[in-house]
VEXLOGU-575451 format. One record per residue (C-alpha): z, x, y. Coordinates in steps of 0.1 Angstrom, whole numbers. Example, Ala and Ser with C-alpha at 12.3 -4.5 7.8 and 13.67 -1.06 7.14 Angstrom:
residues 2
{w: 78 u: 123 v: -45}
{w: 71 u: 137 v: -11}
END
This chain:
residues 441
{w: 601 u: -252 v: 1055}
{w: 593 u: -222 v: 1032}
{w: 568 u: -193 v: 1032}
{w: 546 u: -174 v: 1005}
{w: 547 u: -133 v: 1011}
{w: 520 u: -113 v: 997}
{w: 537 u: -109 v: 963}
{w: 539 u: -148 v: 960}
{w: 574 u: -152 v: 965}
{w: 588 u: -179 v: 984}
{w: 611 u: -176 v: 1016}
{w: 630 u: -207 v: 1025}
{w: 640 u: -215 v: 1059}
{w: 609 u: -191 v: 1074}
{w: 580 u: -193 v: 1093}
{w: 558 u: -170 v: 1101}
{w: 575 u: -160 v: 1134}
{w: 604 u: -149 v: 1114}
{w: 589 u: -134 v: 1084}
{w: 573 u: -108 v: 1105}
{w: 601 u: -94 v: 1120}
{w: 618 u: -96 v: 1077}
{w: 588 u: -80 v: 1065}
{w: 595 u: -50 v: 1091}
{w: 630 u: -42 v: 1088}
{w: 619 u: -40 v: 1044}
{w: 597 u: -12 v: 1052}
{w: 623 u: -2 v: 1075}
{w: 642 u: 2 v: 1048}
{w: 621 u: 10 v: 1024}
{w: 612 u: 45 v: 1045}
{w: 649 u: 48 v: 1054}
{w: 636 u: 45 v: 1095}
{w: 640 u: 26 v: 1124}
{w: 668 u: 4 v: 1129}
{w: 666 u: -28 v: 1104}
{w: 694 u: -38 v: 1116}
{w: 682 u: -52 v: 1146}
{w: 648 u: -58 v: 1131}
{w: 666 u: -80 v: 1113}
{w: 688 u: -97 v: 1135}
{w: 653 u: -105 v: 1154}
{w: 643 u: -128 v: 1127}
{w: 675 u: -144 v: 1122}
{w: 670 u: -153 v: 1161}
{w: 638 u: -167 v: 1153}
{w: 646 u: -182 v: 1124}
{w: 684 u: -191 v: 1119}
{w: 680 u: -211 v: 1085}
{w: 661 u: -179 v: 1069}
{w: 685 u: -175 v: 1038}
{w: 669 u: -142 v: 1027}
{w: 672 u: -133 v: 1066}
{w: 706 u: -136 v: 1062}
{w: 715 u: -121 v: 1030}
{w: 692 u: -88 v: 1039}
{w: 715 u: -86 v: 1070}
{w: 746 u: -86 v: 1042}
{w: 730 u: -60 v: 1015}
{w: 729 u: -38 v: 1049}
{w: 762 u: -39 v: 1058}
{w: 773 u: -39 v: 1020}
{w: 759 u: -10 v: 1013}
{w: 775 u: 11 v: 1042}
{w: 809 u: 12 v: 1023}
{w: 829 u: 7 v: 1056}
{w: 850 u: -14 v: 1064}
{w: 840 u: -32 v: 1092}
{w: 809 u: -36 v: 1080}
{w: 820 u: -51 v: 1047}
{w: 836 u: -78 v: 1074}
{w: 800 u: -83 v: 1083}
{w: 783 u: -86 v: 1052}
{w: 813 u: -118 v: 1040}
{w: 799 u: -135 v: 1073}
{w: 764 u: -130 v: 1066}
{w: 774 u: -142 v: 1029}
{w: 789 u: -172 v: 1048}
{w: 759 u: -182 v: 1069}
{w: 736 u: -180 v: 1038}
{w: 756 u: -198 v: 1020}
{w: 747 u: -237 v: 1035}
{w: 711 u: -229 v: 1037}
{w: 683 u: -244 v: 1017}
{w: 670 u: -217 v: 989}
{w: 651 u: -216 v: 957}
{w: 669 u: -204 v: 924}
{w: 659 u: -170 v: 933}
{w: 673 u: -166 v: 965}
{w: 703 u: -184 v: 950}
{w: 717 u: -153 v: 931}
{w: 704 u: -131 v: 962}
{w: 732 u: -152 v: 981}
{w: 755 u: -147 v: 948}
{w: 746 u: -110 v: 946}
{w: 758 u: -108 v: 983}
{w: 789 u: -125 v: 976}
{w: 795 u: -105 v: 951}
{w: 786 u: -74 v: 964}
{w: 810 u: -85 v: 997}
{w: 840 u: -89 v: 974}
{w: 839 u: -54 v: 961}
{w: 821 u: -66 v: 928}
{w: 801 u: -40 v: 926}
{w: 791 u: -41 v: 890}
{w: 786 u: -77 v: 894}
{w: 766 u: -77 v: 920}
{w: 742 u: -54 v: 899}
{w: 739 u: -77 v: 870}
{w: 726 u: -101 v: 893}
{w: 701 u: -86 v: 910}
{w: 689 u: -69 v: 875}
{w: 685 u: -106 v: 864}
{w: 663 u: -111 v: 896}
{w: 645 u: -82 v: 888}
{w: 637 u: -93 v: 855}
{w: 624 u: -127 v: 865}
{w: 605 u: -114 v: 899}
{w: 596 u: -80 v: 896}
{w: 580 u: -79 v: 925}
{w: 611 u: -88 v: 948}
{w: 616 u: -54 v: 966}
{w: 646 u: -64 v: 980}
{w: 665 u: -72 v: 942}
{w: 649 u: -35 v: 934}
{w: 660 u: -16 v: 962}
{w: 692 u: -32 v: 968}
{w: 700 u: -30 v: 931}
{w: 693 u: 9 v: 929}
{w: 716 u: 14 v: 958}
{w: 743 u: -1 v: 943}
{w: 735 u: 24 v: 910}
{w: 734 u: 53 v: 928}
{w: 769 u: 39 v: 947}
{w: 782 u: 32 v: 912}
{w: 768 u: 66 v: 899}
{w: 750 u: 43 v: 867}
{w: 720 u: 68 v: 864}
{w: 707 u: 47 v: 836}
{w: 700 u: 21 v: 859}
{w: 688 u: 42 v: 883}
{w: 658 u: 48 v: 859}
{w: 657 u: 18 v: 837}
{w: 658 u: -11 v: 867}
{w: 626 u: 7 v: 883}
{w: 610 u: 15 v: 852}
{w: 611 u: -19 v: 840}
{w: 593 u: -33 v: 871}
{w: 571 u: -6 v: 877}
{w: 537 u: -20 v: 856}
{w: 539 u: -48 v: 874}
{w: 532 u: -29 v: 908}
{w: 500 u: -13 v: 923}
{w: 484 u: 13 v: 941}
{w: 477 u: -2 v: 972}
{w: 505 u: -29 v: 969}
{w: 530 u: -33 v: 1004}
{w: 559 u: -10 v: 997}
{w: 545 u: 9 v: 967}
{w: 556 u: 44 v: 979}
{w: 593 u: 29 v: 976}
{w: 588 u: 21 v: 940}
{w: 578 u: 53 v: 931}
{w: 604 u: 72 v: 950}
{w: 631 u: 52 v: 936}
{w: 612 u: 57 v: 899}
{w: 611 u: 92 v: 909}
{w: 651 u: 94 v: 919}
{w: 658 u: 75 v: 887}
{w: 639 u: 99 v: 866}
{w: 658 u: 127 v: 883}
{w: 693 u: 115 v: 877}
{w: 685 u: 115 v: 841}
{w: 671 u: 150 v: 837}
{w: 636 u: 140 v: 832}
{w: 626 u: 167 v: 860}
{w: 588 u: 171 v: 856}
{w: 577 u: 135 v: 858}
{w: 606 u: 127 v: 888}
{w: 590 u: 159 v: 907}
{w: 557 u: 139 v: 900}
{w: 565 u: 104 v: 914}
{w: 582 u: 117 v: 941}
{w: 553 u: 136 v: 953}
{w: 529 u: 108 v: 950}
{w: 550 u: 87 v: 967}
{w: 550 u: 115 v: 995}
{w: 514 u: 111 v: 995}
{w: 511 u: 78 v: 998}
{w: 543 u: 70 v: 1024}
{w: 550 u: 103 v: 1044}
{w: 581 u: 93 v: 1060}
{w: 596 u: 76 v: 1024}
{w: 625 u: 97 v: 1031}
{w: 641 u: 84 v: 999}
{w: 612 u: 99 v: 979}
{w: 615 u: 133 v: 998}
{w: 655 u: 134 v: 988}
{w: 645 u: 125 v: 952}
{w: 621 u: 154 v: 948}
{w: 651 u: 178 v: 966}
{w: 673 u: 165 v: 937}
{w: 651 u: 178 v: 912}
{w: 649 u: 209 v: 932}
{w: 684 u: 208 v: 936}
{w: 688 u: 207 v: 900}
{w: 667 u: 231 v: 887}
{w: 678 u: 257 v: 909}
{w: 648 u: 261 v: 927}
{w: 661 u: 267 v: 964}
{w: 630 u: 286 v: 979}
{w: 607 u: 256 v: 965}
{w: 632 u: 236 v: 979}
{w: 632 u: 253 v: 1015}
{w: 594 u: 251 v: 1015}
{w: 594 u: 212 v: 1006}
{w: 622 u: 199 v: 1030}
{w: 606 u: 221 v: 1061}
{w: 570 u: 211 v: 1057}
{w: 570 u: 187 v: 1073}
{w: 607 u: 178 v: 1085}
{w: 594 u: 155 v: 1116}
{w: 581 u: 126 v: 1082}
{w: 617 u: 126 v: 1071}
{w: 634 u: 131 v: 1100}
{w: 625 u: 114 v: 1130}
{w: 641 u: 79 v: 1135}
{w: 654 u: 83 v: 1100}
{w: 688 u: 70 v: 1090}
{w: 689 u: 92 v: 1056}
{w: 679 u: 124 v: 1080}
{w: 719 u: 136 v: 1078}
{w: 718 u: 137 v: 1038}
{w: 682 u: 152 v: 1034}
{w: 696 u: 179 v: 1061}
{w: 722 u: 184 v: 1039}
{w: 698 u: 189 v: 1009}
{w: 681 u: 216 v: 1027}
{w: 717 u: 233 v: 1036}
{w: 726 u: 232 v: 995}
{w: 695 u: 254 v: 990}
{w: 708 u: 277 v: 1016}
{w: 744 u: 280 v: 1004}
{w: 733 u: 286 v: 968}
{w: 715 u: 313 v: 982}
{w: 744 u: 329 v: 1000}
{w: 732 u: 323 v: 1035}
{w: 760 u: 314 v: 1057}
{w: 749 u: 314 v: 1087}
{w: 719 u: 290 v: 1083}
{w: 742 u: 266 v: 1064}
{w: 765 u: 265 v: 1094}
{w: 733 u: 263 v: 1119}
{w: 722 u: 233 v: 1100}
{w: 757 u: 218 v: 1099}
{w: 756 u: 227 v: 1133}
{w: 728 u: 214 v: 1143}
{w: 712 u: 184 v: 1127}
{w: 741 u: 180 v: 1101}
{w: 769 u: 170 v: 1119}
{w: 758 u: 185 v: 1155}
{w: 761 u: 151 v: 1168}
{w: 797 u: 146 v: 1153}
{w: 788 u: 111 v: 1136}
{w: 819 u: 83 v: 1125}
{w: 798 u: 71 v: 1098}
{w: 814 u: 74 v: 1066}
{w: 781 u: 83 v: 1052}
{w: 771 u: 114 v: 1071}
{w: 809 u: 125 v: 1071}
{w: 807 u: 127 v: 1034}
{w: 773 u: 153 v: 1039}
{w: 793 u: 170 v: 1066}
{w: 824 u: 173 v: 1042}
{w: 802 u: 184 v: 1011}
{w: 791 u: 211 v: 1028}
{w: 820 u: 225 v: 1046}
{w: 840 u: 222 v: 1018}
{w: 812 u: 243 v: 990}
{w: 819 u: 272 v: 1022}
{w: 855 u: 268 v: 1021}
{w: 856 u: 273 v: 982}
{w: 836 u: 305 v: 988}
{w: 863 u: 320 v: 1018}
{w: 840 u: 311 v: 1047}
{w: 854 u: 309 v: 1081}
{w: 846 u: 280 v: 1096}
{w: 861 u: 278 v: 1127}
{w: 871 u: 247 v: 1142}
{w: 845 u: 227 v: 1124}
{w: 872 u: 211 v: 1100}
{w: 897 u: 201 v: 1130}
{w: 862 u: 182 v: 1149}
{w: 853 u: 163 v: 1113}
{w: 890 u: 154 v: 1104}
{w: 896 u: 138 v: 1133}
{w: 870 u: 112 v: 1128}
{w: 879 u: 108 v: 1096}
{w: 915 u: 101 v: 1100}
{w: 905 u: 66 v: 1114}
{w: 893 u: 60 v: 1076}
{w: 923 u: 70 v: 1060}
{w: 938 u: 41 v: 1053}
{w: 906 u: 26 v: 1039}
{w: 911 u: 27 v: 1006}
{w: 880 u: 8 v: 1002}
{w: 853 u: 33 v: 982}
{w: 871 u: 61 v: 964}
{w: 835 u: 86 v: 969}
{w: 844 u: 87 v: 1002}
{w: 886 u: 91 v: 1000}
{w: 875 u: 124 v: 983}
{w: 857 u: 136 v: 1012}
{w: 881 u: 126 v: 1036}
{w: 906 u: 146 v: 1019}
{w: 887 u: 176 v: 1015}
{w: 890 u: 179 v: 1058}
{w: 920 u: 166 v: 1061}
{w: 925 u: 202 v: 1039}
{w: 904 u: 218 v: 1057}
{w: 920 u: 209 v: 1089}
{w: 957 u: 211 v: 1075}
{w: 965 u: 180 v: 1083}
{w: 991 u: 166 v: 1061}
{w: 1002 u: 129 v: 1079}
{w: 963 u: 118 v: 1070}
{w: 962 u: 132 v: 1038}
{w: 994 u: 109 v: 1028}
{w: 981 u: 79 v: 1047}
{w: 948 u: 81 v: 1021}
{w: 971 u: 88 v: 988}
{w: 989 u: 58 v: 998}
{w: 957 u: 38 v: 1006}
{w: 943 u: 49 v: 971}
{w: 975 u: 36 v: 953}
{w: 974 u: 3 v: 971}
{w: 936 u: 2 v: 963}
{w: 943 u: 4 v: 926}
{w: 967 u: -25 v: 928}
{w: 934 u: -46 v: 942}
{w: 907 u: -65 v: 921}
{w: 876 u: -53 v: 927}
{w: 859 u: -25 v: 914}
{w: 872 u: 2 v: 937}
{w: 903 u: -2 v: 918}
{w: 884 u: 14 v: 888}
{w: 867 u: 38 v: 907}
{w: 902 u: 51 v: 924}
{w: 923 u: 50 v: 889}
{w: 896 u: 71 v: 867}
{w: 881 u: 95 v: 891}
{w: 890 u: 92 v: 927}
{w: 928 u: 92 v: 923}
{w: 930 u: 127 v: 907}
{w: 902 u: 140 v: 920}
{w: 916 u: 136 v: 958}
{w: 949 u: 149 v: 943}
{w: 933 u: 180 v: 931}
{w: 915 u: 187 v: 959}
{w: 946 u: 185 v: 980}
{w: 967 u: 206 v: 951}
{w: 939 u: 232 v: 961}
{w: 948 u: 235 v: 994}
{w: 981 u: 240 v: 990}
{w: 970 u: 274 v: 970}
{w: 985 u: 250 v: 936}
{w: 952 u: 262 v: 917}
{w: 962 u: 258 v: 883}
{w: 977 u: 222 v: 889}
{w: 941 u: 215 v: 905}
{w: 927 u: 225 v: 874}
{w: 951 u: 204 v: 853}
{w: 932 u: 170 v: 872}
{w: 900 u: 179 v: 874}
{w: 894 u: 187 v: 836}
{w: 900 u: 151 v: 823}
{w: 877 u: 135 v: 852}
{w: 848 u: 159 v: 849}
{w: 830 u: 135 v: 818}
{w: 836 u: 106 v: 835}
{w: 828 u: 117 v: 876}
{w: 799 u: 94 v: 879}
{w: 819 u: 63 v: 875}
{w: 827 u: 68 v: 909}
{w: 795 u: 70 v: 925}
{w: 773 u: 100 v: 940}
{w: 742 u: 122 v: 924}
{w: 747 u: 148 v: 898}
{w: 741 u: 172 v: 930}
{w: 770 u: 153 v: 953}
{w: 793 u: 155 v: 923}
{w: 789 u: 190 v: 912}
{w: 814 u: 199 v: 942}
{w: 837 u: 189 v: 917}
{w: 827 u: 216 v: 893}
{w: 825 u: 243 v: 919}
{w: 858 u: 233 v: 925}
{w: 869 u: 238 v: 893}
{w: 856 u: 267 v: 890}
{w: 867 u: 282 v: 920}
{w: 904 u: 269 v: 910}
{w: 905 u: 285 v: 881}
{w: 893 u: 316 v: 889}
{w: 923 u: 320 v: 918}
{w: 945 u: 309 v: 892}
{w: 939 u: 337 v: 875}
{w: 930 u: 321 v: 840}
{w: 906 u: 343 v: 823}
{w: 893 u: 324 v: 799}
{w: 885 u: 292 v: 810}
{w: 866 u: 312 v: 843}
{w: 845 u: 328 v: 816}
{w: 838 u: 296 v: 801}
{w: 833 u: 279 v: 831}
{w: 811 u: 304 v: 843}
{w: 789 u: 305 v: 815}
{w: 787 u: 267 v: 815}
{w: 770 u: 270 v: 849}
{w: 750 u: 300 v: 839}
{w: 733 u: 279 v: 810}
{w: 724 u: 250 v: 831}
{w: 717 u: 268 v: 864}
{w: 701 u: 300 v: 849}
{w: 685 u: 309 v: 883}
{w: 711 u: 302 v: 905}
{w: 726 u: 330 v: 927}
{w: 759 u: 312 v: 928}
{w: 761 u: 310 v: 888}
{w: 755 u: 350 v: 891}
{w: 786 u: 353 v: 914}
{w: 808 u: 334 v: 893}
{w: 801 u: 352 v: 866}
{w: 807 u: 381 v: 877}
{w: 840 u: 372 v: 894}
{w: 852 u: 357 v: 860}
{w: 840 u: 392 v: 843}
{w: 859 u: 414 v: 869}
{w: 892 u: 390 v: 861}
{w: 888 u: 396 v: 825}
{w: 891 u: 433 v: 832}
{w: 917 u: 435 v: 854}
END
């Protein structure tokens, strides 16, 4: 039993009672909306010998770098594993295995391969530039859309996504005019591609162009934002524009609010809620009991050890919150991680290991020693995942550390560094005149 989808590929093990329900939870994805999950599970029920069913399930809960949900995606590995399947829904069951096991790198290869052979498999595309931006490879980010893209159509099922992801791509590489473009058409095409909308906030982002970025993301917030599983992070976009600005209070409205109002355990959204508490605590901002709230559901995570992006995070409130039992619980998680096989343990030894050290030398008022890990990891951050925009906490760190440590020089340097890339950024102003003032005193 197999069926043909629009694009002519073949899905073994489905009829058209469970290819429905597939097709839905794609553009579920795709748009970043709904709930594929159980979209999902809906034509698994219909169709339990599905293998692409099965393995969509797995990219899900692969992609959620949790845990438990890693448990999940090995069983959906499992169930896909028996099932009848053409060559190229072979290495989509490989890719999930691999991608399961912590193979992260792996896993891409794969689905680049599929990608190469049928680039018109959304699924290969989209799962594929997850794992990029989770492995921060902004090449790929680029190059695995790019290569597809004259293949696809105006017109064709899922055509905003391609663009969007094109346009993220394109951003991550500093190719800002034609990412801002892509982006926008995709927009146009798919209103609620919330994906697209956080790829045109990058650019934004990036350019230092907060009041063009305020006017895109609250046009029309209800497109990204309702039923939208990406709604935290492009709320959190918005909130960057404000802090570089220097207003407080409607960053902490927005983390109040739709941020981290509703106190979310998902490692995902407590990585936007740490981003942004943590850019206000750099800066001397009161934040109440915010920290003690977030750390709390973080602690649960300590012990992880399973994706050092988000050990960083979890560190940053444990500071926050001045909890030190957590805080030893996730160094000791990171140095078991590093003893592991999988690619975490590269991502933990290079950047997350000293970067989550630093952060935590920081709190501790040791600003110089936070200085001393953060220079050697700033070249190489990406290998650890995150956009140019999540990882520039690291810099403002940096920064910040240097300038409390009282080093002159490398505050000036620092300082002009940010000046040169962000010319029009109120923040770079600050700095540099904070590192000026320490030169004269």
């Amino acid at each position: 039993m197999a069926l043909k989808d629009a694009f002519g590929l073949t899905f073994s093990g489905a009829t058209q009672a469970g290819f429905s329900p597939y097709a839905r939870a794609v553009r579920e994805l795709q748009c970043f909306i709904g709930d594929p999950v159980a979209t999902i599970d809906g034509a698994i029920a219909e169709d339990p010998g599905f293998v692409m069913a099965h393995v969509f399930k797995g990219y899900l809960f692969a992609l959620a770098t949790e845990p438990e949900a890693t448990a999940v995606a090995r069983a959906c590995h499992e169930a896909a594993l028996p099932l009848a399947a053409t060559a190229r829904e072979q290495a989509h069951v490989a890719a999930l295995g691999h991608l399961a096991a912590g193979r992260w790198h792996d896993a891409s290869r794969l689905l680049e391969d599929i990608a190469i052979d049928f680039p018109l498999d959304a699924v290969a595309l989209q799962t594929g530039h997850q794992i990029d931006f989770f492995t921060g490879n902004a090449r790929m980010l680029r190059d695995r859309i790019g290569r597809a893209l004259p293949s696809w159509r105006s017109g064709m099922p899922g055509y905003h996504a391609i663009l969007g992801m094109q346009a993220f791509g394109l951003e991550e590489m500093g190719d800002y005019a034609r990412a801002e473009g892509f982006g926008r058409s995709a927009i146009e095409i798919e209103p609620r591609d919330g994906w697209a909308q956080h790829a045109v906030a990058h650019v934004m982002e990036m350019q230092s162009r907060q009041k063009d970025g305020i006017a895109w993301m609250r046009a029309n917030p209800d497109a990204w934002a309702k039923d939208s599983f990406l709604k935290v992070h492009n709320w959190w976009h918005l909130a960057l524009f404000h802090y570089d600005l220097g207003e407080t209070d409607e960053v902490l409205a927005l983390y109040d609010g739709p941020i981290y109002g509703t106190r979310s355990m998902l490692a995902l959204n407590m990585v936007d809620a740490s981003a942004i508490l943590w850019r206000l605590h750099l800066g001397g901002v009161d934040v109440g009991d915010r920290w003690a709230a977030l750390a709390a559901n973080w602690a649960p995570k300590a012990a992880a050890g399973n994706y050092a992006f988000n050990d960083a995070h979890a560190m940053m409130a444990f500071v926050g919150a001045g909890l030190e039992a957590p805080a030893t619980t996730l160094l000791e998680a990171q140095r078991e991680a590093m003893r592991g096989n999988d690619d975490n343990v590269a991502f933990t030894r290079d950047v997350g290991h000293p970067l989550t050290l630093a952060i935590k030398a920081f709190g501790e008022a040791k600003y110089a020693e936070a200085v001393r890990l953060i220079r050697p990891i700033r070249s190489i951050a990406h290998r650890f995942g995150g956009s140019h925009a999540q990882r520039d906490v690291i810099d403002l760190t940096l920064i910040e550390a240097a300038l409390r440590a009282g080093d002159g020089a490398l505050a000036r340097a620092l300082t002009a560094e940010r000046a040169l890339a962000r010319p029009d950024s109120p923040l770079s102003a600050l700095f540099s005149r904070r590192a000026a003032n320490l030169s004269e005193n």
